[in-house]
C-alpha positions as a Markdown table, in Angstrom:
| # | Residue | x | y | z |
|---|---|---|---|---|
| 1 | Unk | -19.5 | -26.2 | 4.6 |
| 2 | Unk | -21.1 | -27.4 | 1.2 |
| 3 | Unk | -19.0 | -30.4 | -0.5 |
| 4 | Unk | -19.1 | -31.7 | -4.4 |
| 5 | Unk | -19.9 | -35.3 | -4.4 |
| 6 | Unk | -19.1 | -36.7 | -8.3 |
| 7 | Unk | -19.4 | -40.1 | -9.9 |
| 8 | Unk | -17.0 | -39.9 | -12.5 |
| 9 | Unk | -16.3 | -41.8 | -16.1 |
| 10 | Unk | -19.1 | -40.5 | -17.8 |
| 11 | Unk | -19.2 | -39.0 | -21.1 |
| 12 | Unk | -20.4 | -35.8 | -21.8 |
| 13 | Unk | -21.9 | -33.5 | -24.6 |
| 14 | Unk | -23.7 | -30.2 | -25.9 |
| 15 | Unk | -22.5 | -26.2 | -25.3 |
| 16 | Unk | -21.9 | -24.4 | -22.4 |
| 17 | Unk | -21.9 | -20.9 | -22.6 |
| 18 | Unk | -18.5 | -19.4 | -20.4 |
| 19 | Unk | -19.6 | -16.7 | -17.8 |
| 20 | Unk | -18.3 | -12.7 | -17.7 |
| 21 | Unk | -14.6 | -12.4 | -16.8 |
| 22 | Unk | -13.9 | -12.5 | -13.1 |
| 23 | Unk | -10.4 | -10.7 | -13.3 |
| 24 | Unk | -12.1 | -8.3 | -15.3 |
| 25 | Unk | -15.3 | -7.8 | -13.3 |
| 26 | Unk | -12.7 | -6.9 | -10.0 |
| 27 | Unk | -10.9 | -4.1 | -12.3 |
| 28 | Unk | -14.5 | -2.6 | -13.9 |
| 29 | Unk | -16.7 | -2.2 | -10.7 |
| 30 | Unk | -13.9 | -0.3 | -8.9 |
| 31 | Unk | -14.0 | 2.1 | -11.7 |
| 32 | Unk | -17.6 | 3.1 | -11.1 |
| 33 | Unk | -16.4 | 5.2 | -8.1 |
| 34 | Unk | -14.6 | 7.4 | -10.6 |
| 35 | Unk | -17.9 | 9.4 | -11.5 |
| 36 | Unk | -20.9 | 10.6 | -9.8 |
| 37 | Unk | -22.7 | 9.5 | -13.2 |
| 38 | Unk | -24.5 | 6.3 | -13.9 |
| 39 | Unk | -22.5 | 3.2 | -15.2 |
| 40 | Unk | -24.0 | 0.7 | -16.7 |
| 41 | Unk | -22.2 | -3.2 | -16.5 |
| 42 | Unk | -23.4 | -6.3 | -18.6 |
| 43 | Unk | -21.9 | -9.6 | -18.4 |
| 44 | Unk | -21.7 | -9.6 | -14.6 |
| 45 | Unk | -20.7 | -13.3 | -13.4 |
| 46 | Unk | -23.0 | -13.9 | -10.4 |
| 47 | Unk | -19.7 | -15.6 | -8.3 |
| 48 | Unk | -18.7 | -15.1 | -4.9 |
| 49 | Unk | -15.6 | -12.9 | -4.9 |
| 50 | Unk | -17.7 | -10.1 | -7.6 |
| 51 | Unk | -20.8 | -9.9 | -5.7 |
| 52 | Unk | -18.6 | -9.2 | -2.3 |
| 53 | Unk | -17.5 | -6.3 | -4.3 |
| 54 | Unk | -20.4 | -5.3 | -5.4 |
| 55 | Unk | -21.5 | -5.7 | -1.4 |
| 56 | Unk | -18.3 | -3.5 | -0.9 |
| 57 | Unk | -19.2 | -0.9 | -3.3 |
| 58 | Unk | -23.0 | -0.6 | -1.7 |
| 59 | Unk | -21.3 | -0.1 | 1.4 |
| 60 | Unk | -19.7 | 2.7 | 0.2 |
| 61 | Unk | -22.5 | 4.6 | -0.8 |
| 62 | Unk | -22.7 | 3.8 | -4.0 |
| 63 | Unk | -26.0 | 3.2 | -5.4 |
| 64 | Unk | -26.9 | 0.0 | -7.4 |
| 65 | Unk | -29.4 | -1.9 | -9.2 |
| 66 | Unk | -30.1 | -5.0 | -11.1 |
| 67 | Unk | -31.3 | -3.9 | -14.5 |
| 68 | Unk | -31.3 | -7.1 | -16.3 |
| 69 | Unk | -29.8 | -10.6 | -16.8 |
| 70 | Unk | -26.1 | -10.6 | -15.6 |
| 71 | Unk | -26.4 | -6.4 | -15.8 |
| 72 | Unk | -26.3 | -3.9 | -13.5 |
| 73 | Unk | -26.2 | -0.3 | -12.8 |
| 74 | Unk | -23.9 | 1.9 | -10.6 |
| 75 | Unk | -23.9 | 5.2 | -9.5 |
| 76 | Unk | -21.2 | 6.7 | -6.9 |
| 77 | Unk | -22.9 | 10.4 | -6.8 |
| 78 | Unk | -22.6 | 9.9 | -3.0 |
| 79 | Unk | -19.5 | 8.1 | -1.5 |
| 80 | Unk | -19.1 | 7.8 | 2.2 |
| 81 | Unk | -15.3 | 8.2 | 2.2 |
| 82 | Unk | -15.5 | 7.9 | 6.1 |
| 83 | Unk | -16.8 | 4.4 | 5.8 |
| 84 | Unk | -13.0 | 3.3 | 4.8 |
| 85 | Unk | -11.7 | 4.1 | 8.6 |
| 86 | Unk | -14.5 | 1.9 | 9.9 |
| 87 | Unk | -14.3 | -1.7 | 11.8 |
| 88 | Unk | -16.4 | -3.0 | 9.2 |
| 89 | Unk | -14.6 | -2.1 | 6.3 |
| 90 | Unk | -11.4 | -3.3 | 7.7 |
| 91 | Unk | -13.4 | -6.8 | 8.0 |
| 92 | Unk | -14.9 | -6.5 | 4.3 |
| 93 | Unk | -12.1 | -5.3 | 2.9 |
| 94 | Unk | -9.4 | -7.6 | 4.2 |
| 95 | Unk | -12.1 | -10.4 | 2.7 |
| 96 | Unk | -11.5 | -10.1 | -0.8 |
| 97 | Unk | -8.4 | -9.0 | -2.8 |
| 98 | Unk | -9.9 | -7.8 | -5.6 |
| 99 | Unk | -10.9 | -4.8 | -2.8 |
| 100 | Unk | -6.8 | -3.2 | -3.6 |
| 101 | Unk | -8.7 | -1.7 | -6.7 |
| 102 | Unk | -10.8 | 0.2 | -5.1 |
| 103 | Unk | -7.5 | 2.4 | -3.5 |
| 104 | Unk | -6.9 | 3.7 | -7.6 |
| 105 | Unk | -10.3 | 5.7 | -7.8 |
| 106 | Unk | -10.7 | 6.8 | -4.7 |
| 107 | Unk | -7.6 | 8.6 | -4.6 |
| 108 | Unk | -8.1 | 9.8 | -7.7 |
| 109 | Unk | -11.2 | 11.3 | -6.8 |
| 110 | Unk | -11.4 | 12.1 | -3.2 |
| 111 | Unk | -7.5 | 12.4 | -2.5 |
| 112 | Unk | -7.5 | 9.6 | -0.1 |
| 113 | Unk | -8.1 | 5.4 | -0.7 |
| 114 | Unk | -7.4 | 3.4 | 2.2 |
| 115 | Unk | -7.6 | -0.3 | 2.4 |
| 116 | Unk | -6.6 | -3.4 | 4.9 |
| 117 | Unk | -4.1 | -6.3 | 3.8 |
| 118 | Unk | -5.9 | -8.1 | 1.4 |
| 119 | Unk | -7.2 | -12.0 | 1.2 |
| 120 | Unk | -7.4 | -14.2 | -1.7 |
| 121 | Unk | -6.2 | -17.7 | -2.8 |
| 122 | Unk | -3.2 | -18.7 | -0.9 |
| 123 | Unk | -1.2 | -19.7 | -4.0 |
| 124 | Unk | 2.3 | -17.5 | -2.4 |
| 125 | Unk | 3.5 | -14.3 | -2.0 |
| 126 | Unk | 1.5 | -11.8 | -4.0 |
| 127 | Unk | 3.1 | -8.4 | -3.0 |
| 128 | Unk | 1.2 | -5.0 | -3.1 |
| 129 | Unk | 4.2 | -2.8 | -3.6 |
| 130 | Unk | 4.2 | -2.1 | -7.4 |
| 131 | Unk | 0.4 | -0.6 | -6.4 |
| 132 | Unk | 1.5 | 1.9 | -3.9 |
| 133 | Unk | 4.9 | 2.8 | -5.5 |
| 134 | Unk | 3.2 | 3.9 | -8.2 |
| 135 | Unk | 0.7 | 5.9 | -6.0 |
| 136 | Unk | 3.7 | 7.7 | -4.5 |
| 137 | Unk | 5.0 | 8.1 | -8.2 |
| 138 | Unk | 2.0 | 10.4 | -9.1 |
| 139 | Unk | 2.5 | 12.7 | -5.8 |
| 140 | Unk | 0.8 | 10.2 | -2.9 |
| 141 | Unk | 1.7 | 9.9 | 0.5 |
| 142 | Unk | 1.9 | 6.0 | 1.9 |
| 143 | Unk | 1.2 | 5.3 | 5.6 |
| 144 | Unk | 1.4 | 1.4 | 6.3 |
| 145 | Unk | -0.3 | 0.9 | 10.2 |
| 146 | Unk | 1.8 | -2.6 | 10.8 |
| 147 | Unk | -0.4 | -2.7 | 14.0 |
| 148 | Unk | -3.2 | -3.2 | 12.0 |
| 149 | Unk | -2.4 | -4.7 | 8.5 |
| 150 | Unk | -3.9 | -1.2 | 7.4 |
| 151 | Unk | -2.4 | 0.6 | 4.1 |
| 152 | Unk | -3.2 | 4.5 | 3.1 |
| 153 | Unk | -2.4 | 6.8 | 0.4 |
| 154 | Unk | -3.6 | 10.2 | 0.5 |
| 155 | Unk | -3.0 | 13.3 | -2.0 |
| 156 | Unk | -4.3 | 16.6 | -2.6 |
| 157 | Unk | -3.0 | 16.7 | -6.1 |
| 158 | Unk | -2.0 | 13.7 | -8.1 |
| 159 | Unk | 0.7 | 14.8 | -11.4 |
| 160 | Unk | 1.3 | 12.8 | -14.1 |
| 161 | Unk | 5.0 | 11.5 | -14.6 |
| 162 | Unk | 7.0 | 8.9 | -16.1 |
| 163 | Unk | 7.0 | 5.6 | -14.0 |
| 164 | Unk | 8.8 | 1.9 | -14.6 |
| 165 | Unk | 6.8 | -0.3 | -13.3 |
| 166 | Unk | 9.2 | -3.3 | -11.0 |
| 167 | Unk | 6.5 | -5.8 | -12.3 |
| 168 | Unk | 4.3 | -6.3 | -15.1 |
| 169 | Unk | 1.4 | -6.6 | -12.3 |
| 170 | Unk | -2.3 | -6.7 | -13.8 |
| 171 | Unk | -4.2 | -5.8 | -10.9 |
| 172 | Unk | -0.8 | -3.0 | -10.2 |
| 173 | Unk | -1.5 | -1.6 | -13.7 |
| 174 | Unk | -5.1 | -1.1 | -13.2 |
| 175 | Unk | -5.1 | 0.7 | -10.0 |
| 176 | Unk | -2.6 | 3.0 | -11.4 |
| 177 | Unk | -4.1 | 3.5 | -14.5 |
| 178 | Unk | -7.6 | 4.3 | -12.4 |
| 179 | Unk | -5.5 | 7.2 | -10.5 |
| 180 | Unk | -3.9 | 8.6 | -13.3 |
| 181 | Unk | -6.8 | 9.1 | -15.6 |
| 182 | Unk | -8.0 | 12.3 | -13.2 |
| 183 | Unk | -4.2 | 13.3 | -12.3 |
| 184 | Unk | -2.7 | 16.9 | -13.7 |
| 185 | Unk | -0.8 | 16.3 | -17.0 |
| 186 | Unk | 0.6 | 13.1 | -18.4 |
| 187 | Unk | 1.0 | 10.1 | -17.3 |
| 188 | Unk | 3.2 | 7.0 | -18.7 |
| 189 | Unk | 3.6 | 3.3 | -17.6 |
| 190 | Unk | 5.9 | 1.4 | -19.1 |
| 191 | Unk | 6.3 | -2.5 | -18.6 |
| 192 | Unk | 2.5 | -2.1 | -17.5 |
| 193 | Unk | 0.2 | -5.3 | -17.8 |
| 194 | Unk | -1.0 | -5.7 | -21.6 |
| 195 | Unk | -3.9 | -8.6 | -20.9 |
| 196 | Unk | -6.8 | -8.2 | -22.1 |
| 197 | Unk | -8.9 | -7.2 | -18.8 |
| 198 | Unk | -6.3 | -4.3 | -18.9 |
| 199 | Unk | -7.5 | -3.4 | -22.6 |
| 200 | Unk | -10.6 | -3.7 | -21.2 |
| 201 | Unk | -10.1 | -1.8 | -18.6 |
| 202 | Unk | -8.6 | 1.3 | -20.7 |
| 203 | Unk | -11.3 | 1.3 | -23.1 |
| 204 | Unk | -14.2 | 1.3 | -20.9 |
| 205 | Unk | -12.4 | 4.7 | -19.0 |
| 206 | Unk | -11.8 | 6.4 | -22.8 |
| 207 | Unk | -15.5 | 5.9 | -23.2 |
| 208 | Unk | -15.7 | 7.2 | -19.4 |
| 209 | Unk | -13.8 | 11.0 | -20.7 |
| 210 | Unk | -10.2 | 9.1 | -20.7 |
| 211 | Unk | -7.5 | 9.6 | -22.7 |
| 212 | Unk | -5.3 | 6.7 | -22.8 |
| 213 | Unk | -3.4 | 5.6 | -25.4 |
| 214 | Unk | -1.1 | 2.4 | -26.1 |
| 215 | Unk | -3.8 | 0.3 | -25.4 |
| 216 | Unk | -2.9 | -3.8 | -25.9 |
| 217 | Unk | 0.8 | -2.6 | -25.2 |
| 218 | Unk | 3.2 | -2.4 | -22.5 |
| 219 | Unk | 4.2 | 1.1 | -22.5 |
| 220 | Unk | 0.5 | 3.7 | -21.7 |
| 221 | Unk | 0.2 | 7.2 | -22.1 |
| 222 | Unk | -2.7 | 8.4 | -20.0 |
| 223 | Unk | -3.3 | 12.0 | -20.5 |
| 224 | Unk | -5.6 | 13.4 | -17.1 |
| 225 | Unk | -8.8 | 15.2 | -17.5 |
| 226 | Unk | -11.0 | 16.8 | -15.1 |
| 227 | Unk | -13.9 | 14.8 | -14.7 |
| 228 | Unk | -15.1 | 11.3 | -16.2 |
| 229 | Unk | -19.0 | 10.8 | -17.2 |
| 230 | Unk | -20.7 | 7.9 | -17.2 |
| 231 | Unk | -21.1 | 4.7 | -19.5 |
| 232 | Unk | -22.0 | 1.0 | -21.0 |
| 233 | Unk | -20.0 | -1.4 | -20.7 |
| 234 | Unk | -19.8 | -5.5 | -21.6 |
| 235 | Unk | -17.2 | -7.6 | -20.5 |
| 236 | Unk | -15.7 | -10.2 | -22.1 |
| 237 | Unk | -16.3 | -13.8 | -21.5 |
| 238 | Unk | -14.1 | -15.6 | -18.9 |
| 239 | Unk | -11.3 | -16.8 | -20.5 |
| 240 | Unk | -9.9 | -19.2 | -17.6 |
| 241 | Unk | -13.3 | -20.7 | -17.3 |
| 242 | Unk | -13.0 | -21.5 | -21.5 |
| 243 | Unk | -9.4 | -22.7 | -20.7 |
| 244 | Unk | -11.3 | -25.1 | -17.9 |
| 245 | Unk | -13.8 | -26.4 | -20.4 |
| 246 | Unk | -11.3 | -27.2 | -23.1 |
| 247 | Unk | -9.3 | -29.1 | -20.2 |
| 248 | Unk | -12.9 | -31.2 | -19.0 |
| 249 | Unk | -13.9 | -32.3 | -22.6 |
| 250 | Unk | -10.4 | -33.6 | -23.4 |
| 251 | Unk | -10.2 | -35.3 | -19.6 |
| 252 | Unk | -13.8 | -36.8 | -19.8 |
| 253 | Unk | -13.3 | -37.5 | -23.1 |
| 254 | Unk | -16.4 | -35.8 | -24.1 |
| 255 | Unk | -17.6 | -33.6 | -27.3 |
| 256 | Unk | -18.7 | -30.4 | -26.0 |
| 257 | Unk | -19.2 | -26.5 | -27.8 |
| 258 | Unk | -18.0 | -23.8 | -26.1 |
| 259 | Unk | -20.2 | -20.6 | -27.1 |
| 260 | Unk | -19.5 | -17.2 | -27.6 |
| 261 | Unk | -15.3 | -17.3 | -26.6 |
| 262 | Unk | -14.4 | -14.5 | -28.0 |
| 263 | Unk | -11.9 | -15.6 | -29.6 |
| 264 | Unk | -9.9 | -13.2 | -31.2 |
| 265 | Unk | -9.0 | -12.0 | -27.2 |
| 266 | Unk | -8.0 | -15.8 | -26.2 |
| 267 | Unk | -4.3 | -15.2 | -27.2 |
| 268 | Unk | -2.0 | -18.6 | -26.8 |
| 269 | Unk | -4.4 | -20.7 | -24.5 |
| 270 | Unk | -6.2 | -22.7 | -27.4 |
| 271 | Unk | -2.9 | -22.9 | -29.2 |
| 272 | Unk | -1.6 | -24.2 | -25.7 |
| 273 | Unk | -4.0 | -27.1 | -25.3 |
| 274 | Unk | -3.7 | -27.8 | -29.2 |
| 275 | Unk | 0.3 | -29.0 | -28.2 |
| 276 | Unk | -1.8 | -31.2 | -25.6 |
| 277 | Unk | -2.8 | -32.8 | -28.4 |
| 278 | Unk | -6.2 | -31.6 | -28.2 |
| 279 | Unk | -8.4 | -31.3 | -31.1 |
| 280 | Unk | -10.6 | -28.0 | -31.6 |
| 281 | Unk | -12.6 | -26.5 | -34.4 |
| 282 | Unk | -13.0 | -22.9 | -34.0 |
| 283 | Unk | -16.4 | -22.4 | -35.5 |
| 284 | Unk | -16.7 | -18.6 | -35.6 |
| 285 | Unk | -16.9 | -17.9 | -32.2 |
| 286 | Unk | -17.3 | -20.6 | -30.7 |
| 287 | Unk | -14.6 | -23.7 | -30.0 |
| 288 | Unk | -15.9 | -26.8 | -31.0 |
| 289 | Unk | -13.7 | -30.1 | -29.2 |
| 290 | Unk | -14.9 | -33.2 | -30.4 |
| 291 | Unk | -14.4 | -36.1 | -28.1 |
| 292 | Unk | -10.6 | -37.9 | -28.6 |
| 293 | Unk | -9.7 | -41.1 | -27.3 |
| 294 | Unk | -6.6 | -40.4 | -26.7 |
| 295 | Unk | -4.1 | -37.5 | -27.2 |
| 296 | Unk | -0.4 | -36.9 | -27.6 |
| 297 | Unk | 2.0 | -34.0 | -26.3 |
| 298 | Unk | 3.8 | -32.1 | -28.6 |
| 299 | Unk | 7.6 | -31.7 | -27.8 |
| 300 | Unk | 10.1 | -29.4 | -29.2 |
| 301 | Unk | 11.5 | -28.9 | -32.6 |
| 302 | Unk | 14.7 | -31.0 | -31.5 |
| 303 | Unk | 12.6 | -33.8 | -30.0 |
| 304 | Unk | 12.8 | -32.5 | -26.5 |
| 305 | Unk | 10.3 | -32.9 | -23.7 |
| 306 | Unk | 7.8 | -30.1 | -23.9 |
| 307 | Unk | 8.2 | -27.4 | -21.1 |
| 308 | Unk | 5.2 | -25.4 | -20.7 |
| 309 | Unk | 5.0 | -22.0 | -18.5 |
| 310 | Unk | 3.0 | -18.9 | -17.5 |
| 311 | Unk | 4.6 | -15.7 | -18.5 |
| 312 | Unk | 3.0 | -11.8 | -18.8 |
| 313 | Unk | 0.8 | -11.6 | -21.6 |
| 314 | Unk | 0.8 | -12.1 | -24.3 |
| 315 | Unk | 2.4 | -15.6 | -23.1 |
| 316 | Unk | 0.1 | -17.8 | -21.0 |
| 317 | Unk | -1.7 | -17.3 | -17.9 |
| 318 | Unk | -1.1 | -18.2 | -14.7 |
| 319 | Unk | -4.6 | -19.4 | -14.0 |
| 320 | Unk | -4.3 | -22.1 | -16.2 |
| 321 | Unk | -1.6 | -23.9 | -14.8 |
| 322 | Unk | -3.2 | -26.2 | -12.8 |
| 323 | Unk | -5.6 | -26.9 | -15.9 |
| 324 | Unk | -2.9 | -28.1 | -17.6 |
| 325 | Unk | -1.3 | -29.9 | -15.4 |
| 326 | Unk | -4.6 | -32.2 | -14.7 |
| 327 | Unk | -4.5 | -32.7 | -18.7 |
| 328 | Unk | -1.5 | -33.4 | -19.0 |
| 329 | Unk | -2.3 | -36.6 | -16.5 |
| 330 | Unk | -4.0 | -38.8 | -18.9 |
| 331 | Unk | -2.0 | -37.3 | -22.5 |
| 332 | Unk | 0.6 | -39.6 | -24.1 |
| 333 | Unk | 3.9 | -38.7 | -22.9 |
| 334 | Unk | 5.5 | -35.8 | -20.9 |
| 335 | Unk | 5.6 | -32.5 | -20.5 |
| 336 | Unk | 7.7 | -30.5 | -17.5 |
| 337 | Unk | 5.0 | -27.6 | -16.2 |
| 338 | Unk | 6.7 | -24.5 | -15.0 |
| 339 | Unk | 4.6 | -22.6 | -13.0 |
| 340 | Unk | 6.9 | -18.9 | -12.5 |
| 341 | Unk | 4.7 | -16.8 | -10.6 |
| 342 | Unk | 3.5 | -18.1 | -7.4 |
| 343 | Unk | 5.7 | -21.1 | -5.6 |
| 344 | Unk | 2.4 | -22.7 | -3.6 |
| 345 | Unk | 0.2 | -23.3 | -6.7 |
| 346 | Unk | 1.5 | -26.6 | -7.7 |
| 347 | Unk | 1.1 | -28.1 | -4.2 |
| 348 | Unk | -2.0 | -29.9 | -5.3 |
| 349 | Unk | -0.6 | -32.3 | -6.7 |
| 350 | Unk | -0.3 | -34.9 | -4.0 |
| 351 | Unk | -4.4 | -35.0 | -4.4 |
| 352 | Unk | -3.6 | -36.2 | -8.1 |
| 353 | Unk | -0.9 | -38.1 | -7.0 |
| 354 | Unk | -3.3 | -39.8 | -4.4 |
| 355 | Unk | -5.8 | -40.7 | -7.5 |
| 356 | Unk | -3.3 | -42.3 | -9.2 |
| 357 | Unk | -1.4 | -39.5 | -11.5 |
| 358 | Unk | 1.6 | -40.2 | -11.9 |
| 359 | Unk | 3.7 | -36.1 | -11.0 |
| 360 | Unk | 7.2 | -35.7 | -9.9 |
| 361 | Unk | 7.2 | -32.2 | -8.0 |
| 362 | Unk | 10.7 | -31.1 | -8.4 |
| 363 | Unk | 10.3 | -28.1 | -6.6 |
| 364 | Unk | 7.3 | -25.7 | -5.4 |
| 365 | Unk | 7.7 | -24.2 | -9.3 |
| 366 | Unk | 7.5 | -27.1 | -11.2 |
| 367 | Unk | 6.1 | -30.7 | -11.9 |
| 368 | Unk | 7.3 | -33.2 | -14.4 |
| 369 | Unk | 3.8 | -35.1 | -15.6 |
| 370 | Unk | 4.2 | -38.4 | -17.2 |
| 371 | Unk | 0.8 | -39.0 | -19.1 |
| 372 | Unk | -1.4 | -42.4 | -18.5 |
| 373 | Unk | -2.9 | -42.2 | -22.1 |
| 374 | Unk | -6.1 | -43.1 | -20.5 |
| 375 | Unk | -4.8 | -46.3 | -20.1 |
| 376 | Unk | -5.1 | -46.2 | -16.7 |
| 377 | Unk | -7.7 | -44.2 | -15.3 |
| 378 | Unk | -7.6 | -42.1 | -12.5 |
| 379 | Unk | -9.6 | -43.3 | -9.1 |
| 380 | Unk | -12.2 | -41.3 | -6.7 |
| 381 | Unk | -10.9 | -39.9 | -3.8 |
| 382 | Unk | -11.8 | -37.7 | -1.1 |
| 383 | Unk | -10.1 | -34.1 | -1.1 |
| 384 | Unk | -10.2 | -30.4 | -0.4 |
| 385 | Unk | -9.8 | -27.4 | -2.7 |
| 386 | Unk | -7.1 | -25.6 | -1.8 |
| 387 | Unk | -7.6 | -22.3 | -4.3 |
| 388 | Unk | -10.2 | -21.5 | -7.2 |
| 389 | Unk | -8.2 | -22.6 | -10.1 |
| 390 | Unk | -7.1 | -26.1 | -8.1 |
| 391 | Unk | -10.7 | -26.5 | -7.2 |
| 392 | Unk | -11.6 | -27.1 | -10.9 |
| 393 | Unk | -8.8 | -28.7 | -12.0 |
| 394 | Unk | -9.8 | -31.7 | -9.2 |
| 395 | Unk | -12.8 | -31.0 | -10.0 |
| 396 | Unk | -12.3 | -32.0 | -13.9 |
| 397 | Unk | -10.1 | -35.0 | -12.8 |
| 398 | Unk | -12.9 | -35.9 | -10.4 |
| 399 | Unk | -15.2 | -35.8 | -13.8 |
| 400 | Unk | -12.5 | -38.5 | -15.8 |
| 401 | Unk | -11.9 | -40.6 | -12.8 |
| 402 | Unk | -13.5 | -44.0 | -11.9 |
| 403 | Unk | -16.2 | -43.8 | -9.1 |
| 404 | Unk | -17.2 | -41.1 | -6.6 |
| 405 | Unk | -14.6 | -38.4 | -5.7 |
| 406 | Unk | -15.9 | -35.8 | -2.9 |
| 407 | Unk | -14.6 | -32.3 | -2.8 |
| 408 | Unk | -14.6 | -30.2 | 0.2 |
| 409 | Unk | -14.4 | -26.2 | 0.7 |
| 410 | Unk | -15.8 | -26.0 | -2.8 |
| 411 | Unk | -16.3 | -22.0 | -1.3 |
| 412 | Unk | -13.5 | -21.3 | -3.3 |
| 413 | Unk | -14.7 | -22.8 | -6.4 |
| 414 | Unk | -17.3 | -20.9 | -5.8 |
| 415 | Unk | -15.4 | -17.9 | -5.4 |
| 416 | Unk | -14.9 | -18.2 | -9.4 |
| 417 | Unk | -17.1 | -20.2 | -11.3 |
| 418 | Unk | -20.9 | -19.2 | -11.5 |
| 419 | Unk | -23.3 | -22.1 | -10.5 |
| 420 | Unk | -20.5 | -24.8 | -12.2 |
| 421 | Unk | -22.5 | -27.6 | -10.3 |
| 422 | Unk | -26.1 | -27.0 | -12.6 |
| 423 | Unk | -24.1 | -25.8 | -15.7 |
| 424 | Unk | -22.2 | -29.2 | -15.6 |
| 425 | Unk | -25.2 | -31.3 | -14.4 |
| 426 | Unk | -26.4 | -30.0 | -18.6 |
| 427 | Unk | -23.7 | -31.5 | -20.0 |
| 428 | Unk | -24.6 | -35.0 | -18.4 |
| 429 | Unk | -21.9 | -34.7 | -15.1 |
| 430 | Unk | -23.2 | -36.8 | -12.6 |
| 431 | Unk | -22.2 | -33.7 | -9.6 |
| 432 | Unk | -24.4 | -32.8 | -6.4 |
| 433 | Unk | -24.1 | -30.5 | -3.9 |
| 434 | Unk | -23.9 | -30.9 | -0.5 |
């Protein structure tokens, strides 16, 4: 297994452009099975977890080629719906949890979408039920084969009805939406995901034949139609990875452009680091940081220690958490980081802890971080990336700390951000590869 090996305490500069938007990429591929026409996908991060879709997808029958930088076309005029009950699949599938996406289209479509217990980060309990209930809400039938870790929904006739969704679940949202855009009659989802992958997501299908309406909103109306046609479609830039960048220049202390953010989609995250007490220019689409000695936490109106959390959009991501967190290390003062979602995201911290940050853990939700104001600096360790998003937030304290840190199953680093180790190596990071 490959391993990061970084000298840290060095200084950099000059623009990195962010890659295509993982969570995005997982929802748009999956919709390609919804037509037997030809899509056409730019802005395709070359990461791990996309390209074992896109692996998936060929499996499936689905024909594709690279017709460009970062873009690619797909065309599902020939899906092998029997490939889902094979041995293979189960082992693919059960790989990648981006895969549940697939189950929305191909019911949709072909009346049946099966799929095995799903893998991913191990970051807690990310339940699949808000998916299937609302498979069984449009007229599916559920078969769970405990035996096997296998789920199935099959329908000969998918109707449109009025659903409450339990959770505001993103990935939830879009498999829904996927198998109600060819149902009978109307559709609505209320409390469904708003972010903007789901916006995304919605528009891409309305170009598709779609109607959906109550886009950027948590209460859609999707309205079936018979068939969907084929399209072009660009995907936003990755806005975890912009979040990451922010984090590295404050951390490293570095002055560093950020091209092409699209800003206007980035919600609360550069508002977010700006309570850090991180300076940014946004310099029309692009974020400009210029490199700070030091900078200072906001706290609250009364003077109270600033609390920040995730939330469903438009409050902030989850996946940026742990970026925080490892900024929040070397700010002046203290913030209290509430991470609500998942309860084993924060258990990185004894790996900062180890480097010399100085983290109370309260509990598996949240950390009290009392900031060194880069008055003490943070020391190279050995350690092992647990998850993609506390991957790079070691790896950015690796990048501030004094002397060599080594990372270990960077795989799951890998799993999110494209080629990090050459994109970094630009800016001046002294990172290898092993």
């Amino acid at each position: 297994m490959s391993v990061f090996e970084i000298i840290g305490g060095t200084k950099l500069k000059g623009e990195i452009i962010p890659q295509g938007a993982k969570n995005e990429a997982l929802q748009i591929l999956c919709a390609v099975l919804l037509t037997p026409e030809k899509v056409i996908i730019q802005n395709i991060p070359d990461i791990v977890d996309v390209n074992k879709l896109i692996d998936l997808l060929r499996d499936l029958g689905v024909k594709i080629e690279k017709t460009g930088h970062e873009e690619y076309s797909f065309q599902a005029d020939d899906v092998n719906v029997d490939y889902l009950n094979s041995e293979e699949f189960k082992k693919k599938g059960g790989s990648l949890r981006g895969s549940i996406m697939i189950v929305g289209p191909l019911l949709s479509r072909f009346g049946k979408g099966y799929i095995p217990r799903p893998g991913g980060d191990k970051i807690g309990r990310r339940r699949l039920d808000t998916h299937f209930i609302g498979f069984q809400n449009l007229g599916a039938k559920f078969i769970y084969d405990e035996g096997n870790d296998f789920y199935k929904v099959e329908a000969s006739n998918l109707k449109g009805c009025y659903m409450l969704l339990d959770e505001a679940s993103v990935t939830g949202t879009a498999n829904i939406i996927m198998a109600a855009v060819l149902a009978e009659g109307r559709t609505t989802i209320f409390n469904a995901a708003c972010e903007p992958y789901i916006q995304q997501l919605c528009k891409m299908l309305n170009s598709m034949g779609a109607k959906i309406t109550g886009i950027g909103s948590n209460l859609l109306y999707i309205d079936g139609v018979e068939k969907m046609k084929g399209c072009t479609h660009r995907m936003l830039p990755d806005m975890i990875e912009i979040g990451s960048f922010i984090g590295m220049a404050a951390m490293t202390q570095s002055e560093i452009t950020i091209k092409d953010v699209a800003y206007d989609q980035l919600g609360i995250i550069p508002n977010t680091f700006q309570r850090l007490g991180i300076k940014m220019e946004r310099r029309g689409d692009d974020i400009f940081i210029p490199a700070q000695d030091h900078y200072e936490l906001d706290t609250f109106i009364d003077g109270s220690i600033l609390t920040i959390a995730d939330a469903i959009w438009p409050g902030l991501t989850p996946d940026l958490l742990s970026i925080i967190l490892v900024v929040a290390t070397q700010a002046k003062g203290t913030v209290l980081i509430h991470q609500k979602m998942f309860e084993s995201r924060l258990f990185f911290v004894d790996k900062l802890i180890d480097m010399g940050a100085q983290i109370i853990l309260c509990d598996p939700h949240r950390a009290t971080v009392i900031g060194l104001n880069h008055e003490h600096r943070l020391k190279g360790i050995s350690m092992t990336s647990p998850d993609i998003r506390a991957g790079v937030s070691l790896l950015i304290a690796a990048l501030s700390a004094n002397g060599k840190s080594t990372i270990h199953n960077i795989e799951q680093i890998d799993r999110g951000y494209q080629n990090i180790d050459v994109r970094l190596q630009k800016l001046g990071a002294q990172i290898v590869r092993k």
